[in-house]
C-alpha positions in Angstrom: 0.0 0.0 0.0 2.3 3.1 1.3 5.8 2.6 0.7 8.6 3.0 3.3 10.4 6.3 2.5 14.0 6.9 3.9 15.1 10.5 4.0 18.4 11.0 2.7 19.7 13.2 5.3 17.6 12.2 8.4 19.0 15.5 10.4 18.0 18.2 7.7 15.0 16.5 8.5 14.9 16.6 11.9 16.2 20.3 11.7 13.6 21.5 9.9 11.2 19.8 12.1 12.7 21.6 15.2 12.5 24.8 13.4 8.8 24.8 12.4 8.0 23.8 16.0 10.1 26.4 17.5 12.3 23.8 19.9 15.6 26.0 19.4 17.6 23.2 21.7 17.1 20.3 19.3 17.6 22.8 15.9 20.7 23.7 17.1 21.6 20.3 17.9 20.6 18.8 14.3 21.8 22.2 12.7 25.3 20.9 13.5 25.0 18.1 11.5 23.5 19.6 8.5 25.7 19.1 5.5 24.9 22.7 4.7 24.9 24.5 7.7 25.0 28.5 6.0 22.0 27.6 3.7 20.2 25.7 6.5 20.2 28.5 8.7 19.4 31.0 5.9 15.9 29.0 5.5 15.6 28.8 9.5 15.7 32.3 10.0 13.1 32.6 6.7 10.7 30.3 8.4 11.0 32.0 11.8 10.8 35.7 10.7 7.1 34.1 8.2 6.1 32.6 11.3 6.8 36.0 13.2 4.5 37.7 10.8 2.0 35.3 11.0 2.2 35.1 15.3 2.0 39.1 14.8 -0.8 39.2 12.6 -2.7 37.0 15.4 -2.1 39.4 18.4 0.6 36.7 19.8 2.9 39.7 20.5 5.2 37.7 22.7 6.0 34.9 20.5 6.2 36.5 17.3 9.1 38.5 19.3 10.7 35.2 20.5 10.3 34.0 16.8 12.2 37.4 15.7 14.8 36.6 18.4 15.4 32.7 17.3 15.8 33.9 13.7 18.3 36.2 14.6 20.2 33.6 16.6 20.0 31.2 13.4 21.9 34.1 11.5 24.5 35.0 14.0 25.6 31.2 14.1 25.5 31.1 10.1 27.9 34.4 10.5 30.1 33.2 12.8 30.2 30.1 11.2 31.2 31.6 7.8 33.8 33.6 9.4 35.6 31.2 11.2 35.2 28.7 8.3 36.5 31.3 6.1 39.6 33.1 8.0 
């Protein structure tokens, strides 16, 4: 009937998963073995700034702020990540 499907790259999965439920302890954890780390956290910090808007747009003042906060964490450890990779 349904056939098994095996992601390629279980902890993007995961990652994402962590992301869209806002559990910033696991993300981080599973961001570190993303084979793209930069890009991963680029679409992190997309999905928590749409999810800000959308938390906004509901009156959920409070966690559209701690979305705004957790997609600016996303981009300082892409930064730092980049600049240590890089110098």
């Amino acid at each position: 009937m349904f056939a098994a499907v095996t992601p390629d790259q279980p902890d993007r999965e995961l990652f994402v998963w962590a992301v869209l439920f806002s559990r910033m302890p696991l993300a981080e954890f599973f961001w570190k073995d993303c084979p793209d780390q930069v890009g991963s956290a680029l679409v992190a910090s997309k999905i928590f700034k749409s999810l800000a808007g959308k938390a906004r747009l509901q009156g959920k003042l409070h966690l559209a702020d701690e979305l705004d906060s957790n997609a600016g964490l996303v981009l300082v450890s892409a930064v730092f990540l980049r600049a240590t990779a890089y110098c």
